[in-house]
FIFIVO-254102 format. One line per 5 residues: their letters; for each residue x, y, z of N, C-alpha, C. Coordinates in steps of 0.02 Angstrom, whole numbers. Atoms other than C-alpha are relative to their C-alpha. Layout:
# FIFIVO-254102
a> X,Y,Z,X,Y,Z,X,Y,Z ~ ...
***
This chain:
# FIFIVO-254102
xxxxx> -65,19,-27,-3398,-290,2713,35,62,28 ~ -55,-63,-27,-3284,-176,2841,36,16,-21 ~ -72,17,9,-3147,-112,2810,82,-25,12 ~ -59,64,-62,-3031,-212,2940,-21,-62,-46 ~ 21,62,33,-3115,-371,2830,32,20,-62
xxxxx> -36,-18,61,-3046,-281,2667,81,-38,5 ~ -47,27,-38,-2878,-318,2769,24,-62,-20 ~ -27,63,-10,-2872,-488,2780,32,-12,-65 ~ -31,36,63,-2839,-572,2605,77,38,16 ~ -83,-14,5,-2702,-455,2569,68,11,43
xxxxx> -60,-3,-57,-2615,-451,2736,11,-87,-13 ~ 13,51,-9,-2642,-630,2728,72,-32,-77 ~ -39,1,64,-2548,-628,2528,64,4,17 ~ -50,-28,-15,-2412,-544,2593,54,-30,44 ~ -51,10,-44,-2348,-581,2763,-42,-63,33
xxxxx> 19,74,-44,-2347,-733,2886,-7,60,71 ~ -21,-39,-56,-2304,-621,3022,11,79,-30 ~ 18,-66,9,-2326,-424,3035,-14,53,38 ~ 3,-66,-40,-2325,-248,3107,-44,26,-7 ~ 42,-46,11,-2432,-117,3137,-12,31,-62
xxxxx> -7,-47,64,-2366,-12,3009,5,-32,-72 ~ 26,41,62,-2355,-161,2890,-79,-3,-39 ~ 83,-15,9,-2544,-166,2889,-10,65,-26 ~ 30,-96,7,-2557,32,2896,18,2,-74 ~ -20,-3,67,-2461,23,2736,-64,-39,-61
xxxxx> 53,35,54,-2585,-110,2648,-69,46,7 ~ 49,-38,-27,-2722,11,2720,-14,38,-37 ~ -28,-66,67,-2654,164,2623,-5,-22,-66 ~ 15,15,72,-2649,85,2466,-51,-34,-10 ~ 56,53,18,-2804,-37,2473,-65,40,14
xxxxx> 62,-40,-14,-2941,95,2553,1,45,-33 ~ 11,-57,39,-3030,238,2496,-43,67,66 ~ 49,-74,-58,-3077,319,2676,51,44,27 ~ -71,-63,-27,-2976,452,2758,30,-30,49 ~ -53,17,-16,-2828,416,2850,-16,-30,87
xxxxx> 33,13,-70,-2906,428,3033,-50,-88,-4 ~ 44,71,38,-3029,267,2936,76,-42,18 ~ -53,39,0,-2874,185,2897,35,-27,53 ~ -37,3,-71,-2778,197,3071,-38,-54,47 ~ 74,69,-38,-2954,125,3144,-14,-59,-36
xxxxx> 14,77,41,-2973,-18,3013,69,-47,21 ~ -71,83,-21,-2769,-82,3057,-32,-10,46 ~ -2,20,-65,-2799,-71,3227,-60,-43,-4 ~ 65,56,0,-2982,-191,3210,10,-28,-17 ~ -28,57,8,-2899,-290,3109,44,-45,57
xxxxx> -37,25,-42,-2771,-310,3220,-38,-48,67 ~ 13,0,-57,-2877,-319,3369,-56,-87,-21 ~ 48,47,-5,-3009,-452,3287,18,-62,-39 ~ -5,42,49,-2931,-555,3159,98,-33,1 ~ -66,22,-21,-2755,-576,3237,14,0,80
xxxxx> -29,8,-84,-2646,-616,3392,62,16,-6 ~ -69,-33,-9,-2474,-520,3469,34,-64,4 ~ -76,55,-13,-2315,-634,3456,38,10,64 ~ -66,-3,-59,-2210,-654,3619,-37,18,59 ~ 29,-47,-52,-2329,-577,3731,-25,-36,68
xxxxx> 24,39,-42,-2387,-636,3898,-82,-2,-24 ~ 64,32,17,-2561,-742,3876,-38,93,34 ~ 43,-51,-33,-2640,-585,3990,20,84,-36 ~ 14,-69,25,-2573,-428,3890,-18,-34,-69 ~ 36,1,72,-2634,-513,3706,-64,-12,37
xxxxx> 75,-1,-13,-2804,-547,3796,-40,46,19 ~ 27,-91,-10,-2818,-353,3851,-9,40,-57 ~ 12,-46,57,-2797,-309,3669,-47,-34,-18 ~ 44,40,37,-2892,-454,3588,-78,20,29 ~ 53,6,-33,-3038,-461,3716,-32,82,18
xxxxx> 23,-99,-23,-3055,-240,3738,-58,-22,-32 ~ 71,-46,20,-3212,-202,3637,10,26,-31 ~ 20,-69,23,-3274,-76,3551,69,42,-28 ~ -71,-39,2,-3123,59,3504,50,-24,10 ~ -90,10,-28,-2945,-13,3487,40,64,17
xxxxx> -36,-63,4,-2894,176,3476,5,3,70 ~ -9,-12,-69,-2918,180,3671,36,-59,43 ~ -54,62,-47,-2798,35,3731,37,28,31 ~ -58,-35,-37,-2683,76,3863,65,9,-26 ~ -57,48,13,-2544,-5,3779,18,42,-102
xxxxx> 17,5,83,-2580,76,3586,92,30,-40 ~ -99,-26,17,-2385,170,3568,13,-73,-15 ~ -32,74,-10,-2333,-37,3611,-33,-10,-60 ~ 42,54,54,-2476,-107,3470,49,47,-59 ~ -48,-21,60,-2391,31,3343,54,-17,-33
xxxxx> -50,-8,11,-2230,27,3372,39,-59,-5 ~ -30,48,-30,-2169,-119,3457,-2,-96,-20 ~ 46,59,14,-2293,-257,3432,28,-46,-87 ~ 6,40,55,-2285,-408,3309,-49,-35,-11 ~ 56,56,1,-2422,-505,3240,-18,-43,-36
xxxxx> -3,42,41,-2490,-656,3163,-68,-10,-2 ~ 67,15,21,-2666,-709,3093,-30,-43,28 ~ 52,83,-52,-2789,-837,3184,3,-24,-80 ~ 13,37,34,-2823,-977,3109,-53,-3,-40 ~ 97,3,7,-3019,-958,3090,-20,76,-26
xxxxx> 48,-87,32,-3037,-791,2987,-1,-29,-106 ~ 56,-46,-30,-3148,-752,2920,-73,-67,-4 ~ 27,52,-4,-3282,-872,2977,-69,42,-4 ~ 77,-9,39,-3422,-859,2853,-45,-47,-15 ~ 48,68,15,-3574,-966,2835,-41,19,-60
xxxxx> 56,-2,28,-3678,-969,2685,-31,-68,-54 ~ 23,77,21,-3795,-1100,2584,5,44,-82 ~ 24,-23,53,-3789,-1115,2403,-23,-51,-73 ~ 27,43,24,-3874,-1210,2270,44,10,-73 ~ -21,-19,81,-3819,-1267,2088,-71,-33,-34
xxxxx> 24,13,43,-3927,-1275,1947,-66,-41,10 ~ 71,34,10,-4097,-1376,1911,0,-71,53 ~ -11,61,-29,-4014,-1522,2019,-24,-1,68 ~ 17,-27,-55,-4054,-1437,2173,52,1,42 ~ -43,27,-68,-3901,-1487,2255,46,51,38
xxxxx> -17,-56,-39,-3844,-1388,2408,74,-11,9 ~ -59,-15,-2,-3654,-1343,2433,4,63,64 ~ -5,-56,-80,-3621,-1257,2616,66,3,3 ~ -58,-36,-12,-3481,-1151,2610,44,10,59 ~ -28,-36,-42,-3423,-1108,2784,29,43,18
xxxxx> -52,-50,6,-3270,-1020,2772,-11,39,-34 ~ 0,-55,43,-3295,-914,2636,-68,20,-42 ~ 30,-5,58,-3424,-830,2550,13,42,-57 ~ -28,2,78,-3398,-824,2357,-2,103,11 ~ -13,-76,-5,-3445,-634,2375,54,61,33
xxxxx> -46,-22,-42,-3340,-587,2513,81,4,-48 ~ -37,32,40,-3195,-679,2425,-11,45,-42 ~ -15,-58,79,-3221,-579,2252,21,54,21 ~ -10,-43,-7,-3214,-423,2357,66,2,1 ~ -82,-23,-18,-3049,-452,2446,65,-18,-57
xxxxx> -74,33,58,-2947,-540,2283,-18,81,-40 ~ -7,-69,21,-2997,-372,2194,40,47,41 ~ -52,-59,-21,-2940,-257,2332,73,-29,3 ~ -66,-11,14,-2772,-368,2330,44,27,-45 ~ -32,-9,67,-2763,-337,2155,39,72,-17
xxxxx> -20,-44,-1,-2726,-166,2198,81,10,-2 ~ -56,-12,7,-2557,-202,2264,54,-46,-17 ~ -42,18,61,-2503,-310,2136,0,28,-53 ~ -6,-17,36,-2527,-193,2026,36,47,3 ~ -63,-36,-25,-2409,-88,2112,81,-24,-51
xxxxx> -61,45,28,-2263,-224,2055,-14,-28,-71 ~ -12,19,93,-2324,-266,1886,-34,49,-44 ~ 46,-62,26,-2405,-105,1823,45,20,-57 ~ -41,-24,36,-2244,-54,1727,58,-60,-49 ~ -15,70,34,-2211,-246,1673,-22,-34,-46
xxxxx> 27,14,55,-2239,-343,1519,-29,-59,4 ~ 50,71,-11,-2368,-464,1560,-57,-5,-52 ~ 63,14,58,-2492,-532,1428,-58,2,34 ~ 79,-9,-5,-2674,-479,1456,-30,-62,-13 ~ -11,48,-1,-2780,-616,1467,-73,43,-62
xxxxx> 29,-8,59,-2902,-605,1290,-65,-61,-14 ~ 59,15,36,-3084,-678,1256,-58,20,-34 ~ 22,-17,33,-3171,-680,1137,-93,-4,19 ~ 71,28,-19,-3391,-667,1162,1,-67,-9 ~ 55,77,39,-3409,-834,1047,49,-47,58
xxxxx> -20,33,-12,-3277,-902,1154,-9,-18,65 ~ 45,-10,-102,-3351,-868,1338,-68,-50,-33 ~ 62,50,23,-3506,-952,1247,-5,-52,-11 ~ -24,61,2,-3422,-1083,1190,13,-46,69 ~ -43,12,-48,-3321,-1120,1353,-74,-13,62
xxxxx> 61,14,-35,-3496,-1105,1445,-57,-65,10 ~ 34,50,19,-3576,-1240,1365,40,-65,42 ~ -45,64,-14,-3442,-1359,1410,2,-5,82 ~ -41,-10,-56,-3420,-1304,1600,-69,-45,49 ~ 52,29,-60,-3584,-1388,1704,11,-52,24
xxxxx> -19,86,-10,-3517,-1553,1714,63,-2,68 ~ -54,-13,-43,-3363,-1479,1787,1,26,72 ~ 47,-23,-45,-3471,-1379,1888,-25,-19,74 ~ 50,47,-52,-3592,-1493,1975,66,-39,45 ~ -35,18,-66,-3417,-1598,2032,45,32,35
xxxxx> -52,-13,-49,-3308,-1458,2078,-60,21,78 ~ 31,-21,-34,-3455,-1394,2196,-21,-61,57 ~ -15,50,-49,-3482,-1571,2270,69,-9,13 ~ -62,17,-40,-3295,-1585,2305,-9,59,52 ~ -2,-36,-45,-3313,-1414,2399,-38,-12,77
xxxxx> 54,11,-81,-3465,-1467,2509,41,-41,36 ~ -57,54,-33,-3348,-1608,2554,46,25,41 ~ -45,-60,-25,-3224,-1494,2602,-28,48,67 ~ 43,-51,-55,-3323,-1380,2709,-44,-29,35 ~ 24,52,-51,-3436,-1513,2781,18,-35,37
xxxxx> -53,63,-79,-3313,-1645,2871,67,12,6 ~ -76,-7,2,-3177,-1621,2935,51,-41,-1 ~ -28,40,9,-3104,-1773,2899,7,-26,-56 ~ -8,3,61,-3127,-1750,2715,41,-47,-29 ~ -74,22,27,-2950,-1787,2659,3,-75,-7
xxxxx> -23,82,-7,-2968,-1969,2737,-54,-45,-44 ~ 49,31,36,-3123,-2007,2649,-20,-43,-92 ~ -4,53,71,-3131,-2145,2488,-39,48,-46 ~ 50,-44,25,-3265,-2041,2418,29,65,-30 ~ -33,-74,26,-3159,-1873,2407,44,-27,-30
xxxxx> -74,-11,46,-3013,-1934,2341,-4,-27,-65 ~ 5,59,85,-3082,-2047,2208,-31,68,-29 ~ 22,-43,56,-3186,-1885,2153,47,50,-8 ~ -59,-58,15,-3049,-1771,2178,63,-19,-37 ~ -29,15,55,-2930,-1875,2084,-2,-4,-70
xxxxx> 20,20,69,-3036,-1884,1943,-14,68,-33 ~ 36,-42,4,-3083,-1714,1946,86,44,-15 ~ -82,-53,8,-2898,-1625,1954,58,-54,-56 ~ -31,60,20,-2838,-1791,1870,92,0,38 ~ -62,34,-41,-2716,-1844,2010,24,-54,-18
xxxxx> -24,46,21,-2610,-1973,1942,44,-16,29 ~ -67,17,-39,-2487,-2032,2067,-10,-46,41 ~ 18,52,-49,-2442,-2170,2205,-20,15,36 ~ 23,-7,-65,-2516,-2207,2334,10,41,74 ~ -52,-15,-41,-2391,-2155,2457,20,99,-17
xxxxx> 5,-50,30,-2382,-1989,2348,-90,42,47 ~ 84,-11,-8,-2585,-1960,2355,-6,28,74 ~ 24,11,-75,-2573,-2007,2556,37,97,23 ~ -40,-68,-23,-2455,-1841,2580,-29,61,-6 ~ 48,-39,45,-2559,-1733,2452,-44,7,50
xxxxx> 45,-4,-47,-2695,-1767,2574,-5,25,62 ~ -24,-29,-67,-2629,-1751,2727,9,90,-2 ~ 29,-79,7,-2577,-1568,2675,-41,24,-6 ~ 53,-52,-6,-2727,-1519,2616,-31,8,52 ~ 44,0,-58,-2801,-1556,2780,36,58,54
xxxxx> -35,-35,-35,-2655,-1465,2854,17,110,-15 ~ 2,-68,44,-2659,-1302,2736,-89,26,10 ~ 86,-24,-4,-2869,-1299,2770,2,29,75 ~ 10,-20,-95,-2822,-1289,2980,30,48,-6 ~ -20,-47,-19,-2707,-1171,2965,13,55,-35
xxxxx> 5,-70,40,-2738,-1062,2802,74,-5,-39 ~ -65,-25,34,-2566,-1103,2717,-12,36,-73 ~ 11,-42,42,-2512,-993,2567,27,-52,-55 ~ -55,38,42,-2442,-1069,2396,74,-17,1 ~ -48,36,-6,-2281,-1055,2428,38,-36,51
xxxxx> 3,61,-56,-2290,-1144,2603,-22,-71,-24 ~ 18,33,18,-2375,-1259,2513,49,-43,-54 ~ -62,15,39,-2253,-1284,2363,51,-29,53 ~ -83,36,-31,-2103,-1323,2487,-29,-50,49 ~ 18,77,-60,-2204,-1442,2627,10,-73,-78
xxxxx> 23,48,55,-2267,-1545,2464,84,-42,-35 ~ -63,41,19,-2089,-1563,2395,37,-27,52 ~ -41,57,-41,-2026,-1603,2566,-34,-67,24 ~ 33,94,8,-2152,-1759,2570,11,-43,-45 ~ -17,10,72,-2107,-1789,2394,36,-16,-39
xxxxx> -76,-10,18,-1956,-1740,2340,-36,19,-64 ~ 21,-42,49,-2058,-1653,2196,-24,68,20 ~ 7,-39,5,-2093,-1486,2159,-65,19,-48 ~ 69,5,52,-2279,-1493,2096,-46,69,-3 ~ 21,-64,-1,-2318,-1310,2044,-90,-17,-7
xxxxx> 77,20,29,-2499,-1371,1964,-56,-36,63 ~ 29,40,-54,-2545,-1490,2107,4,44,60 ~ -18,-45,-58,-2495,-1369,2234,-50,70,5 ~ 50,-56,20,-2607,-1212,2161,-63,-29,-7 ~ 55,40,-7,-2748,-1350,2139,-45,6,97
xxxxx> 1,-7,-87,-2717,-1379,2346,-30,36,34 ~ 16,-52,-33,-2733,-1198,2401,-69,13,-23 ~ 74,-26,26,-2883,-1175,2267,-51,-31,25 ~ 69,34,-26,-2987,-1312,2353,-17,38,65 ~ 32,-12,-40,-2962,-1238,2511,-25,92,35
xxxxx> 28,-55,6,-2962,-1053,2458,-19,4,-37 ~ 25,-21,71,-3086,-1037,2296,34,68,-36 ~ -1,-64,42,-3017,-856,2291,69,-10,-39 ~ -46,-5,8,-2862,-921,2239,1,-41,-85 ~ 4,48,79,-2812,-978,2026,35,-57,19
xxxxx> -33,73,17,-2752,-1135,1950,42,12,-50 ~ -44,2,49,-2595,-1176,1892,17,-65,-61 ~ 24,74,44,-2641,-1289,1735,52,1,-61 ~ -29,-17,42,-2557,-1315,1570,-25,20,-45 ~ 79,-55,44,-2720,-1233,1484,4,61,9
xxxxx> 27,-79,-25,-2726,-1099,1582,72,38,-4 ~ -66,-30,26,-2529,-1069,1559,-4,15,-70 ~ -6,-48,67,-2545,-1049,1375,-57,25,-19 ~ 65,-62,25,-2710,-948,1374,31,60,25 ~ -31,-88,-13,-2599,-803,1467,53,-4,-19
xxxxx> -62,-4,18,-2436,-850,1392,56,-7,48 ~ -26,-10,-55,-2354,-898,1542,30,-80,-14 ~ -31,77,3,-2232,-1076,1557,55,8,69 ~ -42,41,-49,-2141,-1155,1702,56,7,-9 ~ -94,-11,29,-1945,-1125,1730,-12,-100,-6
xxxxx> -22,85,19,-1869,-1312,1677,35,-5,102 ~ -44,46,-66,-1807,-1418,1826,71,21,18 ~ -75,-12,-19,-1633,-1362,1814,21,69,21 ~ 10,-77,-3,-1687,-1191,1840,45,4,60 ~ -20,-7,-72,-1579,-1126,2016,-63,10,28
xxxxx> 28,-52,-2,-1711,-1011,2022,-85,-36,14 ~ 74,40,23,-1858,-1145,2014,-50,29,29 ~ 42,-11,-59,-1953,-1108,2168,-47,72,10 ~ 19,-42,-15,-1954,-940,2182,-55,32,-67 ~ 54,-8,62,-2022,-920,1972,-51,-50,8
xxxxx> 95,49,-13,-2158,-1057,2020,-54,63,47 ~ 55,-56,-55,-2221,-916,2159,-3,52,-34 ~ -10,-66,44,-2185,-765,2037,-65,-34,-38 ~ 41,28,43,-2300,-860,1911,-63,-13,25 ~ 70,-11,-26,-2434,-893,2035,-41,94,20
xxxxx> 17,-59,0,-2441,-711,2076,-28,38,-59 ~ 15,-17,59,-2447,-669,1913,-70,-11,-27 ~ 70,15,27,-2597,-755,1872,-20,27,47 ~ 60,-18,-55,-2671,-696,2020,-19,65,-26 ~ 12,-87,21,-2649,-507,1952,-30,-7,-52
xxxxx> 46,-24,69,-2702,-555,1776,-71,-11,16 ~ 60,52,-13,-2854,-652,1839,-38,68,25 ~ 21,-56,-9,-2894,-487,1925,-14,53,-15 ~ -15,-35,18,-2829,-386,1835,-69,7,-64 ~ 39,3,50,-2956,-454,1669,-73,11,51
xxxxx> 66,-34,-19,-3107,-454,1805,-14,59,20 ~ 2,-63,3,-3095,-274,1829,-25,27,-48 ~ 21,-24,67,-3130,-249,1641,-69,-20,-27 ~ 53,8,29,-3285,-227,1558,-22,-84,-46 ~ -7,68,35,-3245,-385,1454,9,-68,79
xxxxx> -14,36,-59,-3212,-481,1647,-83,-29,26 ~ 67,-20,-47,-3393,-402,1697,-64,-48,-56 ~ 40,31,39,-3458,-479,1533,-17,-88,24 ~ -14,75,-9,-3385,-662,1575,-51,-35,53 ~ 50,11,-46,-3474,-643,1747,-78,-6,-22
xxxxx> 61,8,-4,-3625,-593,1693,-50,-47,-37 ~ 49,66,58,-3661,-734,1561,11,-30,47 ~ 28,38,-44,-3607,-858,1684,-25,-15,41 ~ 46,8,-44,-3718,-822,1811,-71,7,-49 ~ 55,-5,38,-3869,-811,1681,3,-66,-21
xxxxx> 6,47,-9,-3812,-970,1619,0,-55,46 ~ 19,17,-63,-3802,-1037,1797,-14,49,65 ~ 22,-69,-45,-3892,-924,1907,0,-19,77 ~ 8,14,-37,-3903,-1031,2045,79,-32,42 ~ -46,19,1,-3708,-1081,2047,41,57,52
xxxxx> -39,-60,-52,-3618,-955,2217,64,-36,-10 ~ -105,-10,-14,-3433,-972,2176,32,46,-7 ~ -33,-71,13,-3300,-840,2154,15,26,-80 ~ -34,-42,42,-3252,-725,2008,55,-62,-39 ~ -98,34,22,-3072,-823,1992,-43,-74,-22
xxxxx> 6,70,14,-3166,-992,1984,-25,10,-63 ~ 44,-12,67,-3299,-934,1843,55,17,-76 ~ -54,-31,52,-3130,-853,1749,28,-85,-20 ~ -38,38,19,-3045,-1013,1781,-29,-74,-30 ~ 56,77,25,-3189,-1163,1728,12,52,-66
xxxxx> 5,-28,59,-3200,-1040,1574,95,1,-51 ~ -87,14,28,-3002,-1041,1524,5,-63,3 ~ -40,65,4,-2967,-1219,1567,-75,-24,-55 ~ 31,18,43,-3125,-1245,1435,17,21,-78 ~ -5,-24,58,-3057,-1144,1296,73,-30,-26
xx> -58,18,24,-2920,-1215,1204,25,47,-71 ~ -24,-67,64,-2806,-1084,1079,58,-47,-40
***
């Protein structure tokens, strides 16, 4: 992986819209090459994995379409200084095949592969650990017998989250299909009307085209709704980014973490604090020797299973009950 591809996720975490020097900044803290590296990784990012705001169609197609070296644009003072930008839709468009278990059954990824994905939620983890490094967040704690335990239980869960994915990444008309929703209801246990469900759907189809984040997601959902479905909403983004956790009521009290109440002012913004959060611990524990352990049993006990880091953490938490 480049390091303009390092880029994405966490520009992606961050901002909707973005500067040069916004990037340059995630650059500085997320790489490990020298500074001249860095300068050349915004600008490729920039140049391959985004488009200028405001610009006439013919000067974003002189930056986009250059080649080789962004450092030699006519225009590069303007891309620094001046310039604003926003993300395509279609990054990072990855293909790979991958099988689970003795069943043989294939699961084609497209968008993402599981590897890629582990890389870049690690390098975000960097600069969330910026903002919670000096904060009192509960570590997340397992035990061997309990990864062993939690293992046993997870194939079932397995085999259908991996057919809901192929689903996902195979048609693009997923969402509308009897087939997905009956297994994806059963599978996230969606319990709601009809009229509810139909909305649910519709976003996800609308959050897969255009990459929304959680808390785009959180506020469309309640304005179809008129709820505020933190759990269903982190479910959403996780189908159609794996690298992203789940916000369950398992996986809230395995890190010690709970929901403001309804009457909260504040609701919205501690539902997105709380997803972040897990995102750093989730990262934060696969970094650790005890993270590296979790991985490496569950790929021994399914060796043939390509998902991400965050998923393997999170089939293993929503199995353990404390």
């Amino acid at each position: 992986m480049t390091n303009h591809e390092k880029l994405i996720l966490p520009v992606r975490s961050k901002y909707q819209e973005f500067t040069y020097q916004q990037v340059k900044e995630i650059a500085d803290e997320t790489l490990t090459c020298t500074d001249s590296g860095k300068n050349y990784a915004t600008l490729k990012f920039l140049q391959k994995n985004c488009y200028p705001i405001g610009l006439s169609d013919e000067i974003a197609s002189n930056f986009i379409n250059q080649g080789g070296d962004p450092r030699g644009f006519n225009m590069l003072n303007n891309v620094k200084n001046d310039w604003e930008f926003k993300m395509k839709l279609n990054v990072p468009p990855i293909e790979i095949t991958t099988k689970f278990g003795s069943s043989g059954k294939n699961s084609i990824l497209k968008n993402n592969s599981a590897k890629m994905l582990d890389a870049l939620v690690l390098t975000n983890s960097k600069i969330a650990l910026n903002k919670y490094k000096h904060a009192e967040i509960t570590t997340i704690t397992l035990t061997k017998q309990q990864i062993h335990d939690a293992l046993t239980k997870v194939e079932k869960g397995l085999d259908q989250y991996l057919d809901l994915q192929k689903m996902v990444n195979d048609q693009n008309d997923f969402y509308q299909k009897d087939e997905f929703r009956k297994k994806y209801n059963h599978f996230y246990r969606v319990r709601r009307k009809l009229n509810w469900r139909n909305d649910f759907y519709e976003l996800m189809s609308k959050a897969k085209r255009e990459q929304l984040e959680f808390p785009k997601v959180l506020k469309l959902l309640y304005k179809a709704t008129t709820r505020y479905e933190a759990s269903f909403s982190s479910k959403l983004v996780a189908t159609v980014n794996p690298s992203m956790p789940i916000i369950d009521s398992i996986v809230l009290k395995n890190l010690g973490l709970r929901l403001p109440y309804s009457s909260n002012p504040n609701r919205v913004e501690e539902i997105c604090e709380i997803h972040k959060k897990i995102i750093f611990m989730y990262n934060a524990y696969l970094s650790t020797s005890d993270g590296q352990y979790l991985v490496d049993e569950f790929k021994c006990k399914y060796p043939d299973a390509n998902i991400t880091k965050v998923k393997m953490l999170d089939l293993v938490l929503w199995q353990t009950r404390t």
